[in-house]
One Martini backbone bead per residue (centre of mass of N, CA, C, O) as a GRO file, in nm:
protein
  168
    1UNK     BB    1   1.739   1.744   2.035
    2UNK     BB    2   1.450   1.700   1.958
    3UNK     BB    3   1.416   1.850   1.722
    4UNK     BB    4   1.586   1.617   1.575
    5UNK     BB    5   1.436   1.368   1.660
    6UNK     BB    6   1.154   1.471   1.502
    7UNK     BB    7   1.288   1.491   1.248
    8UNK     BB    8   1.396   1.173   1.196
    9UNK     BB    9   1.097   1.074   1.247
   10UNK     BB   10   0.938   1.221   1.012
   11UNK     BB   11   1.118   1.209   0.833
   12UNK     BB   12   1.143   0.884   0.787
   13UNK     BB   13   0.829   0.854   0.764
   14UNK     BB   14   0.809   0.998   0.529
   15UNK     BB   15   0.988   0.851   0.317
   16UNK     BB   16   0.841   0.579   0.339
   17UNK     BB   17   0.618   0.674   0.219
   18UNK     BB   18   0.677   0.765  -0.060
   19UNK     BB   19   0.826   0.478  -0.118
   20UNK     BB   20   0.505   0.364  -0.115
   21UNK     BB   21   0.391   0.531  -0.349
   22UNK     BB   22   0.686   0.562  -0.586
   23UNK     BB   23   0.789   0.230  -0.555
   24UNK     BB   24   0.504   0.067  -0.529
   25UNK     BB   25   0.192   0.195  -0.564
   26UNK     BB   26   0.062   0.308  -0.321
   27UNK     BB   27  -0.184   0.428  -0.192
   28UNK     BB   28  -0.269   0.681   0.061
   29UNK     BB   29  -0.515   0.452   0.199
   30UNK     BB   30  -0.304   0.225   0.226
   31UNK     BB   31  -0.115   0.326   0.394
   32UNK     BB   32  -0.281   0.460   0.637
   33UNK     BB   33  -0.398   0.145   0.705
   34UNK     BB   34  -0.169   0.048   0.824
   35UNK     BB   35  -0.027  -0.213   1.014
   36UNK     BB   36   0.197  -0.343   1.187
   37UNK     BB   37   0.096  -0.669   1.063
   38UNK     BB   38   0.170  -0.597   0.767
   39UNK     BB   39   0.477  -0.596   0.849
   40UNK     BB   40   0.781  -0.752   0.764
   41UNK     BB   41   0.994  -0.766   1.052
   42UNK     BB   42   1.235  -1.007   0.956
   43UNK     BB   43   1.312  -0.892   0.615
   44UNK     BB   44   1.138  -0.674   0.445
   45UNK     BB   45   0.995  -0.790   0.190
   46UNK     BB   46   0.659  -0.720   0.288
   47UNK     BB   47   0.326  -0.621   0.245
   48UNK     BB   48   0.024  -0.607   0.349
   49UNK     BB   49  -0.293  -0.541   0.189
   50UNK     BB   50  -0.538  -0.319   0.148
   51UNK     BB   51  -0.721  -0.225  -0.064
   52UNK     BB   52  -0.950  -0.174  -0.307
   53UNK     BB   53  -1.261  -0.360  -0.209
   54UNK     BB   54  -1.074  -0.521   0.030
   55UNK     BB   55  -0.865  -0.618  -0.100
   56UNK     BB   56  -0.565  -0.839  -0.092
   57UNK     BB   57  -0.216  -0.752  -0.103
   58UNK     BB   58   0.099  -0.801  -0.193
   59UNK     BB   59   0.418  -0.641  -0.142
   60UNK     BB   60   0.704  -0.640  -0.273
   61UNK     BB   61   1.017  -0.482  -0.183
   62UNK     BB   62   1.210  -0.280  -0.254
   63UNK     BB   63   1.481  -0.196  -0.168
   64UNK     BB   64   1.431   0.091  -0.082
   65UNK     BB   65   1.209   0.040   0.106
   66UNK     BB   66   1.335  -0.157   0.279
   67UNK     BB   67   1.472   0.027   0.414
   68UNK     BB   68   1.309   0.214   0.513
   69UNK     BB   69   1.149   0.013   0.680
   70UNK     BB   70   1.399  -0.003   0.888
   71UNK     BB   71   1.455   0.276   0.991
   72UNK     BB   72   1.135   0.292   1.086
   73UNK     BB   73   1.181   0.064   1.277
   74UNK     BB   74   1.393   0.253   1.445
   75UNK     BB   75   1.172   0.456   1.529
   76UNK     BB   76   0.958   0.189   1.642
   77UNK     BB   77   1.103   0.112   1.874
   78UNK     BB   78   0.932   0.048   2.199
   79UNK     BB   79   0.646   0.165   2.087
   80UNK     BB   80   0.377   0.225   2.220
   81UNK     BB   81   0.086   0.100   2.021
   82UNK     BB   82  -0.226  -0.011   2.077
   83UNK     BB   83  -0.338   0.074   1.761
   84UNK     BB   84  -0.147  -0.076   1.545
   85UNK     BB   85   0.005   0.130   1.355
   86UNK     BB   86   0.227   0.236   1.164
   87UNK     BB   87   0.144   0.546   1.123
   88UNK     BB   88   0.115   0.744   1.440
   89UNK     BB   89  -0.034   0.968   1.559
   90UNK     BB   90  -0.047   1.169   1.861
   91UNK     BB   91  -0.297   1.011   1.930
   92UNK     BB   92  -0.305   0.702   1.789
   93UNK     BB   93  -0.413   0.784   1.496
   94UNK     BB   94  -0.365   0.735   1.185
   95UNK     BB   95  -0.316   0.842   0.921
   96UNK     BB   96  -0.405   1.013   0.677
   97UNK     BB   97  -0.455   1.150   0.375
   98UNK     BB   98  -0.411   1.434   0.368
   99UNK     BB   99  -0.141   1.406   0.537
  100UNK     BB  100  -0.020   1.267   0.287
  101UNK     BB  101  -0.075   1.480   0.072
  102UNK     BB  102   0.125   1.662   0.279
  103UNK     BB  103   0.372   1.559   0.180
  104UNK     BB  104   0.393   1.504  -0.109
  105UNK     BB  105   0.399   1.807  -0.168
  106UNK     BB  106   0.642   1.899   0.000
  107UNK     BB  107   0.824   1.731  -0.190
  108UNK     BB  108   0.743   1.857  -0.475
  109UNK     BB  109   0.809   2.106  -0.381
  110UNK     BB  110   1.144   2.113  -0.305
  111UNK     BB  111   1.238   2.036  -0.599
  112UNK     BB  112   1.022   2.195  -0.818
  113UNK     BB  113   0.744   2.016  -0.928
  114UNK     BB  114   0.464   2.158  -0.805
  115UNK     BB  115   0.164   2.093  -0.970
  116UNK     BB  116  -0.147   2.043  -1.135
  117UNK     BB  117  -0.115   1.740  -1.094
  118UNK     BB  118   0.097   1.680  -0.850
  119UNK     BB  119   0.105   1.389  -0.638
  120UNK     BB  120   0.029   1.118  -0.486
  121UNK     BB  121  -0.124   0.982  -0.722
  122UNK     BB  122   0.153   1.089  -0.915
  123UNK     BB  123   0.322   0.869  -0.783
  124UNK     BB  124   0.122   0.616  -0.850
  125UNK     BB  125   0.190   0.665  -1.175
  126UNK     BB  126   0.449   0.667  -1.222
  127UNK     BB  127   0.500   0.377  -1.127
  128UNK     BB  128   0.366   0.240  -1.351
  129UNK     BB  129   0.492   0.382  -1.621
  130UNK     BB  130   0.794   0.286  -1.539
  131UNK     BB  131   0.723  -0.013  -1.548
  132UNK     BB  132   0.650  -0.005  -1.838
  133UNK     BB  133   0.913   0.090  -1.910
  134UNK     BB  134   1.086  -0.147  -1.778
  135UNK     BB  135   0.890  -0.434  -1.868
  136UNK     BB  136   0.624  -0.486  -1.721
  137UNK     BB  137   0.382  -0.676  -1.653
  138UNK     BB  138   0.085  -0.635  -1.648
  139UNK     BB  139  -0.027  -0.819  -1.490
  140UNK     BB  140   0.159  -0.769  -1.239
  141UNK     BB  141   0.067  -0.485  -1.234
  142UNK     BB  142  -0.206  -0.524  -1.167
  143UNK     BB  143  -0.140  -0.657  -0.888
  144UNK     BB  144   0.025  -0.436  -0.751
  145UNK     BB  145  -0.181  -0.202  -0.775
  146UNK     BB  146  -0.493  -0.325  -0.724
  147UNK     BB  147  -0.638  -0.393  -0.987
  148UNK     BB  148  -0.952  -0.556  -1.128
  149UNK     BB  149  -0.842  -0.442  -1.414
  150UNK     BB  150  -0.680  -0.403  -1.700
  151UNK     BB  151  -0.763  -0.130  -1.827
  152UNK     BB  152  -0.650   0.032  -1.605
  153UNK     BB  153  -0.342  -0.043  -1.670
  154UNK     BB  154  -0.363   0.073  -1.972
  155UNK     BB  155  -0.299   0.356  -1.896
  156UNK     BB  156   0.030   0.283  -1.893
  157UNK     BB  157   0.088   0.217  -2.135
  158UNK     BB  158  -0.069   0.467  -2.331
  159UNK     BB  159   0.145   0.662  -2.149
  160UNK     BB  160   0.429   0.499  -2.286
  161UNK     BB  161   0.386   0.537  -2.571
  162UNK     BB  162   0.367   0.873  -2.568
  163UNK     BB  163   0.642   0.887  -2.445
  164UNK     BB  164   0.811   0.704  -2.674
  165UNK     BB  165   0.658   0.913  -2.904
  166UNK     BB  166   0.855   1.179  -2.791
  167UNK     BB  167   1.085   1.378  -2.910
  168UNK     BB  168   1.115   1.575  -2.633
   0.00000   0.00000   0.00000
């Protein structure tokens, strides 16, 4: 039973995570950096999150993650955390980076994805580039993804060229 528990525990807070990486395309630091009160726990509409270069920007949840972060809400209710941590590790200090990058490969691992160059990193890659062929405006994938310049941005678009271009 407890093993089961723990299954349950970690099965949810990994999925969350992934669900944070591959369709929101949160960075693996901005993941580990969340803490508890940057999570909208009454609506589960949004995460508030620091970026890169400390910009602070709202993540607005997508169904899936939304259900993820319900679920993970499920299994950290009546848990005391004084740490305020969202993911908090057995220690009580946040998760780290490279422990969500092996989540990240054990997940493209069990699928038989995992090659290299294919990570936490290109999970949140995948997001961008999905966004571009789904005709997301660019401006706001720079925003979502907390990019400080668009030409970062473009590196999505003309990864989507190139995918819309191959007969393959």
């Amino acid at each position: 039973e407890y093993a089961e528990a723990l299954e349950g525990y970690y099965g949810t807070r990994d999925r969350f995570i992934l669900v944070l990486l591959l369709l929101q395309g949160l960075r693996a630091a901005e993941v580990g950096g969340l803490l508890t009160n940057d999570m909208d726990w009454q609506g589960f509409g949004h995460i508030d999150l620091v970026g890169k270069g400390n910009r602070r920007r709202r993540a607005v949840l997508c169904p899936a993650a939304r259900a993820a972060a319900i679920a993970w809400a499920y299994y950290r209710r009546g848990a005391s955390d004084p740490s305020n941590v969202l993911f908090p590790t057995e220690s009580g200090a946040g998760i780290g980076v490279r422990a969500i990058e092996r989540i990240a490969d054990h997940a493209l691992s069990s699928l038989g994805l995992k090659r290299p160059g294919r990570s936490a990193h290109a999970m949140r890659s995948t997001y961008g580039l999905l966004s571009v062929l789904g005709g997301a405006d660019r401006e706001a994938l720079r925003d979502s993804m907390g990019h400080s310049s668009s030409r970062t941005t473009e590196i999505y678009t003309a990864a989507a060229s190139r995918y819309q271009g191959n007969p393959a």
